[in-house]
C-alpha positions in Angstrom: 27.4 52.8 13.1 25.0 55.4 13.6 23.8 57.3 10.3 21.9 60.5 9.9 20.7 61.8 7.1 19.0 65.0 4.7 16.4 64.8 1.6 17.7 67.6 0.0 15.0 70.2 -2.2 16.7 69.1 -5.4 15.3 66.7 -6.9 15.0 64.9 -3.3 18.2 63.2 -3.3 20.0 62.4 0.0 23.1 62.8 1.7 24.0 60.6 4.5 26.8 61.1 7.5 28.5 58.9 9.7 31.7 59.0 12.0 33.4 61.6 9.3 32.3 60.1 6.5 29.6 61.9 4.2 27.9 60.1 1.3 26.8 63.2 -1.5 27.1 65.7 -0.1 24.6 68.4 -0.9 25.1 72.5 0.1 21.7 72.0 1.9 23.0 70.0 4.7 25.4 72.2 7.2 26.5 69.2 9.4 30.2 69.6 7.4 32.1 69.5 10.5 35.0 67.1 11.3 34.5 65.4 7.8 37.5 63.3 6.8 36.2 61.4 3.5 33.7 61.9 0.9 32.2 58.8 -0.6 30.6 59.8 -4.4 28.0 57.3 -5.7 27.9 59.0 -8.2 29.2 62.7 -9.8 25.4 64.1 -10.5 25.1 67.6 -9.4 22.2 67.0 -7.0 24.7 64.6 -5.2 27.8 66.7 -4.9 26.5 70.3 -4.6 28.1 70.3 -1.2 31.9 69.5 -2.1 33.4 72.8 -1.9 31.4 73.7 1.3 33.3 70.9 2.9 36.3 70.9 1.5 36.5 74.7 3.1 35.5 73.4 6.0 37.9 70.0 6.4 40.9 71.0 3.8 42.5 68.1 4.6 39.1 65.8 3.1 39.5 63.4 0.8 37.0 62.7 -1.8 37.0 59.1 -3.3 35.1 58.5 -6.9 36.0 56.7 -10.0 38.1 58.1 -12.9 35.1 59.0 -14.8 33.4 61.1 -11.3 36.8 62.8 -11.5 36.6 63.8 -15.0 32.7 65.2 -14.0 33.9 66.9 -11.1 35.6 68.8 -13.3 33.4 69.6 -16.0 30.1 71.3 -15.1 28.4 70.0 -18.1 29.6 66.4 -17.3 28.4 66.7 -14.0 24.9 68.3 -15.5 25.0 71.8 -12.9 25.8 73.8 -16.5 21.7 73.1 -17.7 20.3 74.3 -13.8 22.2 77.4 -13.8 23.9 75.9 -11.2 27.1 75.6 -12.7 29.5 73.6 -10.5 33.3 72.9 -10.2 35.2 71.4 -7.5 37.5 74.1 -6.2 40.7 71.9 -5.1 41.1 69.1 -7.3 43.4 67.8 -5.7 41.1 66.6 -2.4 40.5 63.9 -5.6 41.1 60.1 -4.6 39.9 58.1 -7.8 39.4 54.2 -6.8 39.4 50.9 -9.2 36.5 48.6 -9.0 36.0 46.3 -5.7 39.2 48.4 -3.9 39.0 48.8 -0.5 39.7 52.2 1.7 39.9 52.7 5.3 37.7 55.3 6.4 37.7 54.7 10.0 39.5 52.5 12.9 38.2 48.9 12.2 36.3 50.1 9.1 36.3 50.1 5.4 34.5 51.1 2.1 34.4 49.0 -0.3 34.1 50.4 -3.8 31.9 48.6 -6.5 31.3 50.0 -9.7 27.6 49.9 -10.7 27.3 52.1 -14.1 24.1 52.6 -16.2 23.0 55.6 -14.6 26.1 56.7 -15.0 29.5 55.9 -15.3 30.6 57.5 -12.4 27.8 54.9 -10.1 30.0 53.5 -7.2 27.8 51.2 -4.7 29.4 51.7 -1.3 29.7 48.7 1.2 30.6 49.4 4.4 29.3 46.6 6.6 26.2 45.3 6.6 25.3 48.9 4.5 25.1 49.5 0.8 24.8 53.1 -0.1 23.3 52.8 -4.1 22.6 56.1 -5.0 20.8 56.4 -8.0 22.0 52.8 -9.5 19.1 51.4 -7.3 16.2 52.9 -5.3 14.0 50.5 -4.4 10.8 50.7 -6.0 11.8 53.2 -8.9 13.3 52.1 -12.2 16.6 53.3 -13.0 17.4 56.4 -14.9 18.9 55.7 -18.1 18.0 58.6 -20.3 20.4 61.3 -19.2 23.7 61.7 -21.0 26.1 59.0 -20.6 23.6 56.7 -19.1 23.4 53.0 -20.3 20.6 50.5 -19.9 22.4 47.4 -20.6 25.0 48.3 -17.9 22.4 49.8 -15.2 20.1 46.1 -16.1 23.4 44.3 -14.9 24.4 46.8 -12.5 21.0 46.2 -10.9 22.0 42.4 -10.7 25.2 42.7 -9.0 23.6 45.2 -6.5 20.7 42.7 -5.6 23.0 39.8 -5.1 25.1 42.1 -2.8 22.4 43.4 -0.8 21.1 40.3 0.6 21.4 41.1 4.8 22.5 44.5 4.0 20.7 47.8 4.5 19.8 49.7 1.5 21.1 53.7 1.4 19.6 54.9 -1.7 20.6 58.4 -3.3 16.9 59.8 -3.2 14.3 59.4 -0.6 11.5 56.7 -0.8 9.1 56.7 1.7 9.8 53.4 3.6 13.1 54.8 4.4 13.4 54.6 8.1 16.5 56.9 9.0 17.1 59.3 11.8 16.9 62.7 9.9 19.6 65.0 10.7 
């Protein structure tokens, strides 16, 4: 699995593409071709600023989150675009796929996601695994200590979420949801 990906200007959080698969999507990024599934690590609105770009694009995509990254999808204060004048709403809610914890989805022949909820950022933070990957987001980037402070966020939970994701990353590759200078990617 090849994967590309952008440092967006906001906040320099990262989208990542592979196959037809994009991970936060951001409106920065116009490589929105083809896309078939959108995997949320979580429903911050420098990670999803892209959705309705794609969704025009692909209107057939299918967007996979948690219960509570559908509810923030929905709510642009939820979802934090209302305080950066940005405010953002996805425009076909029903593109919407909300997952349980540890379910699996196919995304391509031979290939699944595998959904593990990681709140404490959050409670919309879904660690991706798909193969020998783990895409984070913001639940854990290495070398920076996990944001806690923003609505809805939870230290307790992001202190065990933190746990889980080091156990699960042994032999993996780390996707983080903001760029960190040893990340050694091929830039799209």
């Amino acid at each position: 699995m090849e994967i590309a990906y952008h440092t967006n200007q906001l906040f320099q959080s990262v989208s990542y593409s592979f196959d037809s698969v994009i991970v936060d999507p951001s409106y920065e990024w116009s490589n929105f071709s083809d896309v078939k599934y959108i995997l949320l690590t979580h429903v911050h609105f420098d990670h999803i600023s892209g959705i309705n770009i794609v969704i025009e694009l692909n209107p057939n995509v299918r967007i996979y989150t948690n219960e509570s990254g559908r509810e923030m999808l929905l709510n642009a204060k939820k979802n934090l675009s209302f305080y950066h004048e940005t405010p953002f709403i996805i425009s076909d809610p029903s593109r919407i796929v909300t997952v349980k914890d540890r379910e699996e989805i196919s995304i391509a022949e031979g290939m699944t996601a595998k959904a593990i909820f990681t709140p404490g950022h959050n409670p919309s933070c879904i660690t991706w695994l798909i193969g020998e990957c783990l895409f984070t987001g913001d639940a854990y980037i290495p070398g920076v200590k996990t944001v806690t402070n923003l609505p809805d966020g939870n230290k307790m939970q992001a202190e065990a979420s933190l746990e889980l994701i080091k156990q699960l990353s042994v032999g993996k590759t780390i996707y983080p949801g903001h760029k960190i200078d040893r990340l050694k990617l091929n830039e799209a």
